[in-house]
C-alpha positions, 0 to 999 in steps of 0.5 A: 787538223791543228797538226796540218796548220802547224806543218804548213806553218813550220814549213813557210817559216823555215822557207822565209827564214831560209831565203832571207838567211842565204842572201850575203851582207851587203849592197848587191854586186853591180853588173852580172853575178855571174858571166853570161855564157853564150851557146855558139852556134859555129860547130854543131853536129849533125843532128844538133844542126838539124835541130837548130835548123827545124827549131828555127824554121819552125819559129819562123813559119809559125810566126809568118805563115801560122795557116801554113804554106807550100813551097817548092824544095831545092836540096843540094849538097856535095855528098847527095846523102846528106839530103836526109838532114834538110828532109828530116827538118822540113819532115819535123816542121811540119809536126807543128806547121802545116806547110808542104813541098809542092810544084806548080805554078802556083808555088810562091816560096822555094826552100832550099839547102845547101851543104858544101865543103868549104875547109869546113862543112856548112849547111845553110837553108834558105826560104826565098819569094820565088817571083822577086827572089827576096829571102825571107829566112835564112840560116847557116850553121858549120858541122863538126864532122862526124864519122857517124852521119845517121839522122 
């Protein structure tokens, strides 16, 4: 038992000696210690744009629609097989979300998607109140094109 006492004390001394030991002489630098690197979101590919888009439209349902919600879905893009990115974000929010597509007149919101070639391609992602059209999520991102398209 003595031998568990002194290793659990040996260990929290070597830790606190270390820790203290590490830290260089001197006032503390003003500022950041290291320069902050921010993550752009201008080019992604494909499946990191869908999981940009599912990560942000899952924070944002769950922040206002924690009881879920259905809404009608408009998904539009140049080439109709890119359909699957916006499908499978919808498809992986609803993992955490119980949201669904419906018709009907009593729908209240519309999402929609958008994926056009503009020298770039851009996929945007809209979810609007259908009766005053007032957006209440939106979301852009460029794609770094790839050859590979797959989800």
């Amino acid at each position: 038992m003595k031998i568990i006492y002194f290793a659990v004390f040996f260990i929290i001394s070597a830790v606190t000696f270390t820790g203290c030991n590490t830290l260089p002489p001197g006032k503390a630098p003003v500022g950041n210690i290291t320069s902050p690197e921010v993550t752009s979101r201008k080019q992604l590919d494909w499946r990191a744009a869908a999981n940009y888009m599912t990560t942000a439209l899952t924070a944002f349902c769950l922040q206002e629609f924690p009881q879920g919600c259905e809404f009608q879905i408009d998904f539009k893009a140049d080439d109709p097989a890119l359909n699957v990115w916006p499908l499978k974000t919808v498809t992986q929010t609803r993992r955490s979300v119980p949201i669904k597509p419906a018709n009907g007149p009593g729908v209240r919101y519309e999402l929609t998607s958008r994926i056009f070639k503009d020298q770039k391609t851009v996929w945007e992602m809209r979810l609007v109140r259908i009766e005053d059209n007032q957006p209440l999520w939106n979301e852009k991102v460029t794609i770094k094109e790839k050859k590979n398209l797959e989800p």
